[in-house]
DRENTORKOL-3810 file (N, C-alpha, C; in nm, 4 decimals):
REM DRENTORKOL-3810
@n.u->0.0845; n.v->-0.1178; n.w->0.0000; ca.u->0.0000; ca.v->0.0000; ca.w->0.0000; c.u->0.0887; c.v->0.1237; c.w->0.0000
@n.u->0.0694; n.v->0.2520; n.w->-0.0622; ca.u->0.1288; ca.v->0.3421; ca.w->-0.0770; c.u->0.1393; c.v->0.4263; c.w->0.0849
@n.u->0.2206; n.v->0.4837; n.w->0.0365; ca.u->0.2660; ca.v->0.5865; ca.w->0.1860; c.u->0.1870; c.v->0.7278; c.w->0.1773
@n.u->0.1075; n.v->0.7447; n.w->0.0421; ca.u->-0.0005; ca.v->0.9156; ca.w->0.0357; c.u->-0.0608; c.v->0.8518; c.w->0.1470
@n.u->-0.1042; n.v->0.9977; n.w->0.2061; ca.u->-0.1983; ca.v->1.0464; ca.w->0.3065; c.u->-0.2863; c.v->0.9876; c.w->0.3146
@n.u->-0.3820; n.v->1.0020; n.w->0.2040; ca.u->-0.5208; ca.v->0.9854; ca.w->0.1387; c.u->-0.5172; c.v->0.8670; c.w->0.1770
@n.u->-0.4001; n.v->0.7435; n.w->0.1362; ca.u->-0.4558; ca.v->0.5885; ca.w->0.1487; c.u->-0.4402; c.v->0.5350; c.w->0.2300
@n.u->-0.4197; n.v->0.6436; n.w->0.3837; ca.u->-0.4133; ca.v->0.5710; ca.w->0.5017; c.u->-0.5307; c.v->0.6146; c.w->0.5949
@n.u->-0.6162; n.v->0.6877; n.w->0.5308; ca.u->-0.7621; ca.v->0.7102; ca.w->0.5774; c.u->-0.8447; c.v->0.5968; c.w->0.5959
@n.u->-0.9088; n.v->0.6122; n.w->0.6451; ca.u->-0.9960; ca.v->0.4595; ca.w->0.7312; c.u->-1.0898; c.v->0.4916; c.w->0.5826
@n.u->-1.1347; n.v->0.3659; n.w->0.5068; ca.u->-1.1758; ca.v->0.2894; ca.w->0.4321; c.u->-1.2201; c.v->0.1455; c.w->0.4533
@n.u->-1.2785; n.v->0.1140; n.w->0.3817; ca.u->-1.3368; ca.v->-0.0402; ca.w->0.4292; c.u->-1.1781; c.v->-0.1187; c.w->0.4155
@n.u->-1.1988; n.v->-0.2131; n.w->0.4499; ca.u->-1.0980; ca.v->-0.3248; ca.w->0.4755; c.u->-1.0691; c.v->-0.3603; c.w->0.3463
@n.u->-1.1625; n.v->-0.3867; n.w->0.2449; ca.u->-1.1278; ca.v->-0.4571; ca.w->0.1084; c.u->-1.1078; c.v->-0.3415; c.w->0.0338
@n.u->-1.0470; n.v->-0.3664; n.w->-0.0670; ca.u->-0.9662; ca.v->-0.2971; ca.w->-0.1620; c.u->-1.0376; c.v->-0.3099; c.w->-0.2637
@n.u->-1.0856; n.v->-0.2635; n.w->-0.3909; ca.u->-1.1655; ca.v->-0.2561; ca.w->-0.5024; c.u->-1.0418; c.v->-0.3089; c.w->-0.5761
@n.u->-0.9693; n.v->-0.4022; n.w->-0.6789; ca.u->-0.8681; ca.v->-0.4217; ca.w->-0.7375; c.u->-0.9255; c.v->-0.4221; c.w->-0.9094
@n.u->-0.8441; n.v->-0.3055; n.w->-1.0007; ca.u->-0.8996; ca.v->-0.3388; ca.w->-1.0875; c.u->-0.7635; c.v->-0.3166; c.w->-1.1608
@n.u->-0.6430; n.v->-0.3226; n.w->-1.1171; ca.u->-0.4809; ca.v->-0.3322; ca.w->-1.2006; c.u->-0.4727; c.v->-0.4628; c.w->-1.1457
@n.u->-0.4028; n.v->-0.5240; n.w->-1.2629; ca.u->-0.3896; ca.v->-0.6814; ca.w->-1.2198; c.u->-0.2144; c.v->-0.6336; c.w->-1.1820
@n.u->-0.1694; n.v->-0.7834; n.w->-1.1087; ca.u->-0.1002; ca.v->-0.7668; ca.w->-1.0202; c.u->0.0392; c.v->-0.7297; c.w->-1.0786
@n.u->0.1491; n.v->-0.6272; n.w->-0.9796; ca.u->0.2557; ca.v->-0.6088; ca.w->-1.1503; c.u->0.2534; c.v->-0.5076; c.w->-1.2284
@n.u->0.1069; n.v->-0.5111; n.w->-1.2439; ca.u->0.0993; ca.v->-0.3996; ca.w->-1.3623; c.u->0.1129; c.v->-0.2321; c.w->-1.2684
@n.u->0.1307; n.v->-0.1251; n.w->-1.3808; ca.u->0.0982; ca.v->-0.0137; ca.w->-1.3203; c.u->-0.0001; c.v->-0.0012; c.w->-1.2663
@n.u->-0.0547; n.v->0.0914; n.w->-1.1871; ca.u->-0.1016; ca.v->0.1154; ca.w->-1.0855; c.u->-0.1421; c.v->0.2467; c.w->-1.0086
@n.u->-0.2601; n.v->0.3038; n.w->-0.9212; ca.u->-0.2443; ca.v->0.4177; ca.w->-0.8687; c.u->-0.3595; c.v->0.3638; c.w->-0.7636
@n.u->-0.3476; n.v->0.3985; n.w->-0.6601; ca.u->-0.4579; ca.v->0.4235; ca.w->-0.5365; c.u->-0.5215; c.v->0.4846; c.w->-0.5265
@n.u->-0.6430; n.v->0.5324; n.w->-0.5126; ca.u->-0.7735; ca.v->0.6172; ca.w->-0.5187; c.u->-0.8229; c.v->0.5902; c.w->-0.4099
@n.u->-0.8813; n.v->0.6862; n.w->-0.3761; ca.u->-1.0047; ca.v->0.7070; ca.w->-0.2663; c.u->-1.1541; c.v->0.7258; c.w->-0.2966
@n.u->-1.2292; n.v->0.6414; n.w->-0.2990; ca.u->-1.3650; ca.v->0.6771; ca.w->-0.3517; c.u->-1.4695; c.v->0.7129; c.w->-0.2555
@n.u->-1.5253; n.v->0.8248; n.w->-0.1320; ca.u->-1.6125; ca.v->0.8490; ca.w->-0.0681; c.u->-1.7561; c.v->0.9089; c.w->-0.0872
@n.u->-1.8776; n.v->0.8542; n.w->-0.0040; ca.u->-1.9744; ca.v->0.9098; ca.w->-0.0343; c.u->-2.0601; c.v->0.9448; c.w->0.0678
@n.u->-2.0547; n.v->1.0447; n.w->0.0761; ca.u->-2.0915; ca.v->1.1498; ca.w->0.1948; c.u->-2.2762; c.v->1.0593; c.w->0.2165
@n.u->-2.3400; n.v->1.0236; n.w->0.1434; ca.u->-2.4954; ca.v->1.0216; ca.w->0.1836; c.u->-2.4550; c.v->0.8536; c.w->0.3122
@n.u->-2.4044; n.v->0.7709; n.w->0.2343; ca.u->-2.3453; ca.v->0.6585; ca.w->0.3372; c.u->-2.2165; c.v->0.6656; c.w->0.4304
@n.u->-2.1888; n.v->0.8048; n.w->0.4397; ca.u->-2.0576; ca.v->0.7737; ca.w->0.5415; c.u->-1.9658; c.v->0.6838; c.w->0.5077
@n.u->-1.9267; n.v->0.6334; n.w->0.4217; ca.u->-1.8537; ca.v->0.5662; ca.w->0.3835; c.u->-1.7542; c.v->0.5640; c.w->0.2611
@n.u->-1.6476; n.v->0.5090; n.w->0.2723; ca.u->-1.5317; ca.v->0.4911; ca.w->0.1929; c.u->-1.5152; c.v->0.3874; c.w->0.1288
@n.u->-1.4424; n.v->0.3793; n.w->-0.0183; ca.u->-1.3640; ca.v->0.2834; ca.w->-0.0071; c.u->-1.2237; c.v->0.2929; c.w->-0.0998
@n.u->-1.1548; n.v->0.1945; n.w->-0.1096; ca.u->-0.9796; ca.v->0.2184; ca.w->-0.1751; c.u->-1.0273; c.v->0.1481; c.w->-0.3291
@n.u->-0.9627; n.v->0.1949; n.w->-0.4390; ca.u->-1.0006; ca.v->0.1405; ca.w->-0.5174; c.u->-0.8120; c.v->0.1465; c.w->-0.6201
@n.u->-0.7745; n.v->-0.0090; n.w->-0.6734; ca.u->-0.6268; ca.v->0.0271; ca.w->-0.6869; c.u->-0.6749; c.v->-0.0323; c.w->-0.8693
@n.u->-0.6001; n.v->0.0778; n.w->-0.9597; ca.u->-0.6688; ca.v->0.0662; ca.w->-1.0633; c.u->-0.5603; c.v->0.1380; c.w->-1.1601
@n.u->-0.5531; n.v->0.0716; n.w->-1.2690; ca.u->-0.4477; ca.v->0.1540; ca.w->-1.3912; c.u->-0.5108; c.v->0.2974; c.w->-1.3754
@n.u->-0.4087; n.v->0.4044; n.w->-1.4193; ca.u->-0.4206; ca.v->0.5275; ca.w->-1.4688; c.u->-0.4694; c.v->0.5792; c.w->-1.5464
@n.u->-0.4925; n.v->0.4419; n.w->-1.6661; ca.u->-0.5805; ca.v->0.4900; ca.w->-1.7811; c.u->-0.6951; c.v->0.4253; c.w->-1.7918
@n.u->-0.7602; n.v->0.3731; n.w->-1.7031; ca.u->-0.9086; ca.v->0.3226; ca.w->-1.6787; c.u->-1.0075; c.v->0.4618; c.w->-1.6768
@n.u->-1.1178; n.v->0.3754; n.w->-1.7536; ca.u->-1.2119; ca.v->0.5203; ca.w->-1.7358; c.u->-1.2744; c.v->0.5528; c.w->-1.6365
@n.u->-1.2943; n.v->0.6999; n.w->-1.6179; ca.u->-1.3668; ca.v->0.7262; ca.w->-1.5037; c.u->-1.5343; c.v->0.6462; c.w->-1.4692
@n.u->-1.6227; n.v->0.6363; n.w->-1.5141; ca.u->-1.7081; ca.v->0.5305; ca.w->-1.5376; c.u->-1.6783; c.v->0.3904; c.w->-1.4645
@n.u->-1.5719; n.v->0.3588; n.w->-1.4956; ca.u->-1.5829; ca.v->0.2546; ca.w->-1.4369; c.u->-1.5412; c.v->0.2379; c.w->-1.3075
@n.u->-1.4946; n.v->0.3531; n.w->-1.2553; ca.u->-1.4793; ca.v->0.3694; ca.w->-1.0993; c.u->-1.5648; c.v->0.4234; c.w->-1.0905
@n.u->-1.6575; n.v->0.4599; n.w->-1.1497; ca.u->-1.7643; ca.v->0.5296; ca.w->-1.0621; c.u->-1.9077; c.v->0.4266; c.w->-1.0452
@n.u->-1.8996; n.v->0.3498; n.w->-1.1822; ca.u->-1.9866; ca.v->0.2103; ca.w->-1.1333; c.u->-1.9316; c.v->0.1143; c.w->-1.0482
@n.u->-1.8012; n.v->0.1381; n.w->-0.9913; ca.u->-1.7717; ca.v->0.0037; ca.w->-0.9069; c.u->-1.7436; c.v->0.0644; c.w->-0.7449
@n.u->-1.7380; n.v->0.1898; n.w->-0.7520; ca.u->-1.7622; ca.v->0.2656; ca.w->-0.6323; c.u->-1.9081; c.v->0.2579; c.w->-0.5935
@n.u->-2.0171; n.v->0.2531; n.w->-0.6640; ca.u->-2.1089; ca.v->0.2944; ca.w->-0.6827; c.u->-2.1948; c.v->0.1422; c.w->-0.6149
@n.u->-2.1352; n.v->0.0040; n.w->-0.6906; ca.u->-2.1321; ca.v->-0.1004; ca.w->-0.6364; c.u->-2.1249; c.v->-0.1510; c.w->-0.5047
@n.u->-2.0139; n.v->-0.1100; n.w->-0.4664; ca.u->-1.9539; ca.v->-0.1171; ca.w->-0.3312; c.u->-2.0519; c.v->-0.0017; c.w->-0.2065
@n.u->-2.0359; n.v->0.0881; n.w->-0.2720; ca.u->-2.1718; ca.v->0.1510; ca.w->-0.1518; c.u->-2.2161; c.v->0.2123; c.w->-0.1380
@n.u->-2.3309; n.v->0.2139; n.w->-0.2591; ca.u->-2.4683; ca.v->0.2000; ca.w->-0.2554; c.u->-2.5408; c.v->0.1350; c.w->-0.3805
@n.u->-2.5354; n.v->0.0075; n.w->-0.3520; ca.u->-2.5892; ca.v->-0.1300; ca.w->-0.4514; c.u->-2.7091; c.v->-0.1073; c.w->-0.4878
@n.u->-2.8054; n.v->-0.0255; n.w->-0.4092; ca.u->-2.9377; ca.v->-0.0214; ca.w->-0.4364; c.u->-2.9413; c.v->0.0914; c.w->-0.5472
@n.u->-2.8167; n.v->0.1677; n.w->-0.5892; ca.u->-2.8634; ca.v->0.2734; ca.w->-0.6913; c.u->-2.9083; c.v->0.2053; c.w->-0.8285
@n.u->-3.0487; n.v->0.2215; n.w->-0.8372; ca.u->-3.0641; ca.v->0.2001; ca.w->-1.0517; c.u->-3.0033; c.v->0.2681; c.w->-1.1535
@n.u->-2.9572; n.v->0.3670; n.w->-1.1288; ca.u->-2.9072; ca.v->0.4383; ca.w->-1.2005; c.u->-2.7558; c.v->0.5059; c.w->-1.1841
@n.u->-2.6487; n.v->0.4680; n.w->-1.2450; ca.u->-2.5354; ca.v->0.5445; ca.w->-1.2254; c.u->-2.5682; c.v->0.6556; c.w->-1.2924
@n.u->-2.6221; n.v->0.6854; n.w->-1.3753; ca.u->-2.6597; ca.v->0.8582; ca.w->-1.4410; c.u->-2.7020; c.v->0.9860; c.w->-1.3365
@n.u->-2.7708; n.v->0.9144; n.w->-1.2434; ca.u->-2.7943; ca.v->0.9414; ca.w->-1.1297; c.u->-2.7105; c.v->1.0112; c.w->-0.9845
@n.u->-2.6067; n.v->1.0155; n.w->-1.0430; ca.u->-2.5136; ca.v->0.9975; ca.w->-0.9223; c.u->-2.3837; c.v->1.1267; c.w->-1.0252
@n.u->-2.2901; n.v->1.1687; n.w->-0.9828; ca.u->-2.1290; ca.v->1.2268; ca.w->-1.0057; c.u->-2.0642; c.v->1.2089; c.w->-0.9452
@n.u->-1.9686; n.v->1.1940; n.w->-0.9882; ca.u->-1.7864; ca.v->1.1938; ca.w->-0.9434; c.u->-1.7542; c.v->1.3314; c.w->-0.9484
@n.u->-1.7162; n.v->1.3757; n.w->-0.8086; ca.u->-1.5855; ca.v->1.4917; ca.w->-0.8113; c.u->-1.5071; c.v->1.5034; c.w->-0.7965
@n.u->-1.4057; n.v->1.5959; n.w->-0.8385; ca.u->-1.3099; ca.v->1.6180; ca.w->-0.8478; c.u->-1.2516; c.v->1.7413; c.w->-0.7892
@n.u->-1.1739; n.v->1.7306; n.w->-0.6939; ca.u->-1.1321; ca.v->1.8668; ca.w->-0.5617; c.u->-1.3178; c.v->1.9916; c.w->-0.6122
@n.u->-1.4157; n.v->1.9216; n.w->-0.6047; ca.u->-1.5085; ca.v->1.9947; ca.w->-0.5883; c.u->-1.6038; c.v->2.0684; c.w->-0.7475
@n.u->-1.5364; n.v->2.0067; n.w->-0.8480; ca.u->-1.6005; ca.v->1.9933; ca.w->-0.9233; c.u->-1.6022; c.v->1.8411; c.w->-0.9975
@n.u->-1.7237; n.v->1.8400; n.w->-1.0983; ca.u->-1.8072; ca.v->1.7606; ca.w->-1.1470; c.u->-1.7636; c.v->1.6681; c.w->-1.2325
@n.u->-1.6500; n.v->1.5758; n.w->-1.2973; ca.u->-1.5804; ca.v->1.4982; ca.w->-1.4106; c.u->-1.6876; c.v->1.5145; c.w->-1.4734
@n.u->-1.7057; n.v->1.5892; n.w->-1.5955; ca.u->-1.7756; ca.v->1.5753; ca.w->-1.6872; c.u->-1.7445; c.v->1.4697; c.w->-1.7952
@n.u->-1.6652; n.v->1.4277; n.w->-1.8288; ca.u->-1.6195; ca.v->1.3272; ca.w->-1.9522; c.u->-1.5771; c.v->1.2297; c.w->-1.8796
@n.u->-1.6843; n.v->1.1344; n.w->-1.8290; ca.u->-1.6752; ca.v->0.9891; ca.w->-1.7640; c.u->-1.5896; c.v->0.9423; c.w->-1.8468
@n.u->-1.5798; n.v->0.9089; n.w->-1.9823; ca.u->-1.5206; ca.v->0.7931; ca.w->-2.0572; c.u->-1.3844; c.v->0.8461; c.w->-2.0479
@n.u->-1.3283; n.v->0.9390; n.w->-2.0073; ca.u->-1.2143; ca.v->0.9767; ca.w->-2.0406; c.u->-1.1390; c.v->0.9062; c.w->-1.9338
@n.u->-0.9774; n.v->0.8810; n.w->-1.9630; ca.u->-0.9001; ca.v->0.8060; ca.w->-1.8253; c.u->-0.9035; c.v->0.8906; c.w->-1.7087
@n.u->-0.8234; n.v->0.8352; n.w->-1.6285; ca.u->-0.8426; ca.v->0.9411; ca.w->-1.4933; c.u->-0.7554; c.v->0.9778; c.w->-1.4773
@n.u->-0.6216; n.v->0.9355; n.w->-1.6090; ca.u->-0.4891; ca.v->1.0447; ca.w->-1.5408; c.u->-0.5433; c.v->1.1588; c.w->-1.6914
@n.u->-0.6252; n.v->1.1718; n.w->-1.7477; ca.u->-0.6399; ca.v->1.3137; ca.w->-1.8262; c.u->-0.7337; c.v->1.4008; c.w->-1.7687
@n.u->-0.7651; n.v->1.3353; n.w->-1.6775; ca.u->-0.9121; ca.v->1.4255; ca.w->-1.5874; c.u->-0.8350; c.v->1.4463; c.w->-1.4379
@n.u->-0.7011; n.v->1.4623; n.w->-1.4107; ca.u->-0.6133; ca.v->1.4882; ca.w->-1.3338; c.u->-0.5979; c.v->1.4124; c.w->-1.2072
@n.u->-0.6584; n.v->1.2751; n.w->-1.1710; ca.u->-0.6618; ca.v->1.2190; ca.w->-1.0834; c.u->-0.4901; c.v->1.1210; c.w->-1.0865
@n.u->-0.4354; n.v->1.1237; n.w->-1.0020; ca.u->-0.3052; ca.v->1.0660; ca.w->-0.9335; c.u->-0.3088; c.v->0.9698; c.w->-0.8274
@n.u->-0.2124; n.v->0.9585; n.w->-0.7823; ca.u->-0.1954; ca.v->0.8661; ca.w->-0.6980; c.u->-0.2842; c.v->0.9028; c.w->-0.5564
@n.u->-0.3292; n.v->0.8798; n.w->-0.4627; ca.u->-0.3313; ca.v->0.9412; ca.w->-0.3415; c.u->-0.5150; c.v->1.0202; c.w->-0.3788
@n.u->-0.5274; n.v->1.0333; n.w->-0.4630; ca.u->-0.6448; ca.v->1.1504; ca.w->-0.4980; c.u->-0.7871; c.v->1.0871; c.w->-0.4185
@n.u->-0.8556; n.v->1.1893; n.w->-0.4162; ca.u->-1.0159; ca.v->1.1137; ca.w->-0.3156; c.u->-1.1009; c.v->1.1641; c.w->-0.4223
@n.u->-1.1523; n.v->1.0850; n.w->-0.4766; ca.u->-1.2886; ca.v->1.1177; ca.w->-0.5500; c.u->-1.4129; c.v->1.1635; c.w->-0.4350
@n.u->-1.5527; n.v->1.2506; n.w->-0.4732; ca.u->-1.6138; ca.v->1.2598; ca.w->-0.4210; c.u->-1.7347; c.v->1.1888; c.w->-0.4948
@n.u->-1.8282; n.v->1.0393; n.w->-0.4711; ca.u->-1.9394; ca.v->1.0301; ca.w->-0.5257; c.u->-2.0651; c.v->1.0270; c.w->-0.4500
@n.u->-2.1787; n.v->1.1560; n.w->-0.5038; ca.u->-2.2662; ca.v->1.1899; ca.w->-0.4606; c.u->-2.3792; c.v->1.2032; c.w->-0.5551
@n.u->-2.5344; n.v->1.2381; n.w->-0.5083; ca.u->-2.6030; ca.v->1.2208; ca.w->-0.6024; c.u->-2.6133; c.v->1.3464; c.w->-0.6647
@n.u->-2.6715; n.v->1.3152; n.w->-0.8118; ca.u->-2.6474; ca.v->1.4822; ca.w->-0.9158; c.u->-2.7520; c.v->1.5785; c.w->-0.8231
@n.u->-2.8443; n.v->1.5439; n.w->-0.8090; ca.u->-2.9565; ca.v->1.6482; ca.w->-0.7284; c.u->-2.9446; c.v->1.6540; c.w->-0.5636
@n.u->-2.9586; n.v->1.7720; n.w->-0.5238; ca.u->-2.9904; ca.v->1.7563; ca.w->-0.4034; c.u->-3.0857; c.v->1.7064; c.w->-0.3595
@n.u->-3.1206; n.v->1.6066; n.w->-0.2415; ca.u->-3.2168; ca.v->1.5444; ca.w->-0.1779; c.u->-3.2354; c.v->1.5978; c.w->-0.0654
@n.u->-3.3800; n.v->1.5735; n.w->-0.0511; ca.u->-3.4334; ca.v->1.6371; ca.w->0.0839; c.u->-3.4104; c.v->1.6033; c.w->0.1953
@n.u->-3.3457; n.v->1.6314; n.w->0.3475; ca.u->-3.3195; ca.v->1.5858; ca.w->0.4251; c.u->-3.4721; c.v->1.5399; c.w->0.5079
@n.u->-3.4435; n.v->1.3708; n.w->0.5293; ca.u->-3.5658; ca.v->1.3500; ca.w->0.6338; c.u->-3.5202; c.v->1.2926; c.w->0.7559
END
């Protein structure tokens, strides 16, 4: 596990693995403020954003129907070009995605 900051933040125990073993590599942080919860996700550099955001999305909150439904941010704004990799949409080693839903919901 890397020595950034970011990937020594309490996260679930399991690791999301989507760089096979060997290969390059970067650590991510994927959090979502509506579940309090985290998780690590270790994944090539040039994987699309999409697909960390459906496998974040997986991991916690399974009940969403819709990933359209939902964004990835980025230090506070919005990744607009899901398909694009995540080292051209400036995400690095150590980085925390934010995934939340596109609309605000009503607090009950």
């Amino acid at each position: 596990m890397s020595s950034v900051f970011a990937n020594q933040l309490r996260a679930r125990r399991s690791t999301i693995r989507l760089a096979a073993e060997g290969a390059p590599a970067i650590t991510i942080r994927v959090e979502m403020p509506e579940v309090w919860d985290a998780v690590r996700i270790v994944t090539p550099p040039d994987e699309p954003v999409i697909t960390i955001k459906q496998r974040a999305l997986e991991a916690l909150f399974p009940e969403a129907e819709y990933h359209s439904d939902f964004v990835l941010k980025l230090r506070g704004w919005e990744i607009l070009d899901e398909g694009a990799p995540l080292v051209e949409v400036g995400v690095v080693e150590g980085t925390i995605l934010l995934l939340t839903h596109r609309r605000k919901r009503p607090v009950r």
